[in-house]
C-alpha positions as CSV (number, residue, x, y, z in Angstrom):
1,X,-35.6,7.6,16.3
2,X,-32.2,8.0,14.1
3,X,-32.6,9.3,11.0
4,X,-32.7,7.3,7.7
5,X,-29.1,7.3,6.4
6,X,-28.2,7.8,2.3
7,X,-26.0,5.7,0.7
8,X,-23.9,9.2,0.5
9,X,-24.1,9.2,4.4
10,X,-22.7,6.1,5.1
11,X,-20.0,6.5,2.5
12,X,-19.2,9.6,3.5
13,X,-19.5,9.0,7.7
14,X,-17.0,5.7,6.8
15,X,-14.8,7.9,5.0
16,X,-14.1,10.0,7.3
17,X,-14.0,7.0,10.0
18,X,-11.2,5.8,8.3
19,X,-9.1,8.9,7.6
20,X,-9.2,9.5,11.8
21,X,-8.5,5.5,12.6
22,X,-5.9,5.5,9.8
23,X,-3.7,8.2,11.5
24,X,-4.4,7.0,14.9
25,X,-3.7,3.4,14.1
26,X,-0.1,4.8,12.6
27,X,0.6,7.3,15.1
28,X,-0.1,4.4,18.4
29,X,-0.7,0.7,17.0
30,X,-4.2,-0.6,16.7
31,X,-4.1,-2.0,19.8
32,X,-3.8,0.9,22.0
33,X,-6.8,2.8,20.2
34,X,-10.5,2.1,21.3
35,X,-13.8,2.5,19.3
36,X,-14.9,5.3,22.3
37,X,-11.5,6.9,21.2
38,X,-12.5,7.1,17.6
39,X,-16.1,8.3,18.4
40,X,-14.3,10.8,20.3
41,X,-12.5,12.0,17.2
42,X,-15.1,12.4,15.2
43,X,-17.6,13.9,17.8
44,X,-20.5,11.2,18.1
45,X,-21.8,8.7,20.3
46,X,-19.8,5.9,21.7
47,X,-21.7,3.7,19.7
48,X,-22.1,5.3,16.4
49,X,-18.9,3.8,14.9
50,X,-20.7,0.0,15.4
51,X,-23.4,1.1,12.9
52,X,-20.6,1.6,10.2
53,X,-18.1,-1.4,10.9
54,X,-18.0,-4.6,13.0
55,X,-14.8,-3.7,15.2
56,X,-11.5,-2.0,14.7
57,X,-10.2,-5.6,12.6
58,X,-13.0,-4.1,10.3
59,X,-12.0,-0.6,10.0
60,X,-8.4,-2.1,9.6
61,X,-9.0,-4.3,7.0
62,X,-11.1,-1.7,5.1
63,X,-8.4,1.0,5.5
64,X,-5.5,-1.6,4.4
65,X,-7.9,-2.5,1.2
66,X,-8.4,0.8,0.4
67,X,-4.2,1.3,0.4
68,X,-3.3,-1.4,-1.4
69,X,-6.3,-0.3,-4.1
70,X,-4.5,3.2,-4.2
71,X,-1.1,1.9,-4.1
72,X,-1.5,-0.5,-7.0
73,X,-3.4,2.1,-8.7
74,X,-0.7,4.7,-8.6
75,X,2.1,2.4,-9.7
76,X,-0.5,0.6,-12.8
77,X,-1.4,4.2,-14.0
78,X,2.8,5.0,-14.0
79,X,3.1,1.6,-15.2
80,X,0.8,2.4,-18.3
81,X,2.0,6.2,-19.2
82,X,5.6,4.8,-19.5
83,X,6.9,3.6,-23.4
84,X,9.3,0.8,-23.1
85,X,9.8,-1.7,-20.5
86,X,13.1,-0.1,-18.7
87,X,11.4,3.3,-18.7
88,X,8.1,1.5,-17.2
89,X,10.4,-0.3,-14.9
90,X,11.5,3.1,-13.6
91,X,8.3,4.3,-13.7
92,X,6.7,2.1,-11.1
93,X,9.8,2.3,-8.6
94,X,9.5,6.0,-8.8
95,X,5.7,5.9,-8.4
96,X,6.4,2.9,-5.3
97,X,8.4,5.1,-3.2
98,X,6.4,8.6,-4.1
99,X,3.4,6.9,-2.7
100,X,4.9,5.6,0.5
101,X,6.1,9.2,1.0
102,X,2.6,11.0,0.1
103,X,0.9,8.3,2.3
104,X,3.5,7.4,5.3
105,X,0.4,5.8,7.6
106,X,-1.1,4.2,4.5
107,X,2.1,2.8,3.8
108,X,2.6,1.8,7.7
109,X,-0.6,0.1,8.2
110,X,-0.1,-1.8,4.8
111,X,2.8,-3.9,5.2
112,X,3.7,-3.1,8.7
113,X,0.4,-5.2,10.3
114,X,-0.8,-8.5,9.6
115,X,-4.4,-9.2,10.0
116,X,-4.7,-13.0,11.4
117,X,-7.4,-13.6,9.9
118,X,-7.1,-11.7,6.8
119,X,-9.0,-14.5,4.8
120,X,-11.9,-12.6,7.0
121,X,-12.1,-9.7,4.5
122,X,-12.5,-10.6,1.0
123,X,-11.8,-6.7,0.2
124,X,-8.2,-7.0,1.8
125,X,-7.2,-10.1,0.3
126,X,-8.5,-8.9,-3.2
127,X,-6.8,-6.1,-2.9
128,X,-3.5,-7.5,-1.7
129,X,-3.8,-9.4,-4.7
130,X,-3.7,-6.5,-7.4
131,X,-1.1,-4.8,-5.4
132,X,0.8,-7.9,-5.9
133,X,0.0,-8.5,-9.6
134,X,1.7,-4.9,-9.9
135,X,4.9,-5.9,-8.5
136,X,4.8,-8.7,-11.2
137,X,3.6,-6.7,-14.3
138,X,6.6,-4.5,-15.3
139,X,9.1,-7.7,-14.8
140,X,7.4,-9.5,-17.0
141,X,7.7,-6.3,-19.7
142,X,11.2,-7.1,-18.7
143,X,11.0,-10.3,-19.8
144,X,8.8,-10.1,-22.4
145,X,11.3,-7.4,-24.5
146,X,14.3,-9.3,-23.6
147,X,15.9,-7.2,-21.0
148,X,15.3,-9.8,-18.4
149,X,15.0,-13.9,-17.9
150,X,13.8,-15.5,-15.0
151,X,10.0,-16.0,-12.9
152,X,8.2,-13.1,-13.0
153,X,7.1,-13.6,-9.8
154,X,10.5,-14.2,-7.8
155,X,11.9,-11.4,-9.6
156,X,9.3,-9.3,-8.5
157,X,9.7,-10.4,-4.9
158,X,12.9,-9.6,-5.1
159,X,12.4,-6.0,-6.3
160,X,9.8,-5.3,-3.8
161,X,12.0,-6.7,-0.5
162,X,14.7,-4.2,-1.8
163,X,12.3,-1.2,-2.2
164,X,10.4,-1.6,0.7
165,X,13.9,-2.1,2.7
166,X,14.9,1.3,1.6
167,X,11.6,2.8,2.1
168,X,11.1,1.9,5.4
169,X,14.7,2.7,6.5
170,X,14.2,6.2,5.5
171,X,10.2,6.5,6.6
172,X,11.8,5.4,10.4
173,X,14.9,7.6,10.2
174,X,17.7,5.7,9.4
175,X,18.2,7.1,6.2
176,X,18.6,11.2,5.3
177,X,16.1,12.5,3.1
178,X,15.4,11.6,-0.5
179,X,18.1,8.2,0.4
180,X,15.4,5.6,-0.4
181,X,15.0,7.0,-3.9
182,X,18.3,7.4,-4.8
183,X,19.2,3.9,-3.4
184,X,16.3,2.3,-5.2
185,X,17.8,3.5,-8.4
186,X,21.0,1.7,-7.5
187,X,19.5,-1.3,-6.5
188,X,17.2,-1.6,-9.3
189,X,20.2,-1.3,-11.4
190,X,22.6,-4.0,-10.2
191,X,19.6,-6.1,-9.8
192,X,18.7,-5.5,-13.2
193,X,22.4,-6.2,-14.6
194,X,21.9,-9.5,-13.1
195,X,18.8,-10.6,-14.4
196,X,19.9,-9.8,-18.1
197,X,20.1,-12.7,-20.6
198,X,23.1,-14.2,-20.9
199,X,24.4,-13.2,-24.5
């Protein structure tokens, strides 16, 4: 008969799940990993993983929620120690390309996979949302203090496609070291300059 599990257990057992499935899900593609493969990693039964998540579209949708929650958390906490809306715009592109560094396979499985049916997993698309909403935030500081003019939300879009191009150029070795933060500066300037009221 299998033990009664805590709460602590199962937190702790799906924890650990998702650390192993996040760096095999990086390092080979979801596809080519198997549920006995991540039993194996962990050391249990073949069929212990089931009693913690559906499939592997579960354990990936819980490990994408789970980096978009940190994600938007690290650039809302740089976002809110910052003074000024220029020094909190800096503050969140610096805190954007630190975490994709710290967290390469976070970062991978975030915006490198889709999930067909995303709509699935509440979780996800909740916390695709924030992750969003902190993309939008410091623009509309921008705004808000007259540095900047324009939608909030196309702004931010625009921002985030020029960050993540960088990022990812350098994460797959087509930039040297340290290139995707320098080159986000630059960007984020002459995007800026562009955006600024007209006098």
């Amino acid at each position: 008969m299998p033990r009664v599990l805590s709460e602590a257990d199962v937190a702790d057992f799906r924890e650990r799940l998702c650390e192993a499935a996040e760096r095999l899900f990086a390092e080979r593609g979801p596809d080519a990993v198997t549920m006995r493969q991540l039993a194996a990693e962990l050391g249990v039964s073949p069929m212990t993983p089931y009693r913690y998540f559906k499939d592997k579209e579960d354990i990936l949708a819980a490990i994408r929620a789970n980096g978009f929650n940190r994600f938007a958390e690290a650039l809302e906490e740089a976002r809110d120690k910052a003074r000024g809306a220029r020094a909190r715009g800096a503050a969140v592109g610096q805190a954007y390309v630190d975490f994709a560094f710290e967290h390469p396979h976070t970062y991978k499985l975030m915006f490198d996979l889709n999930q067909p049916h995303e709509a699935d997993y509440p979780e996800l698309v909740q916390a695709g949302r924030r992750a969003n909403a902190t993309m939008t935030a410091w623009v509309q500081d921008q705004i808000d203090e007259g540095v900047m003019e324009g939608d909030p939300e196309q702004i931010g879009l625009m921002f985030w496609s020029a960050i993540h191009g960088v990022v990812v150029l350098e994460l797959a070795g087509k930039l040297p070291r340290g290139a995707a933060s320098q080159l986000h500066h630059q960007l984020a300037h002459t995007l800026g300059k562009g955006l600024r009221p007209e006098a």
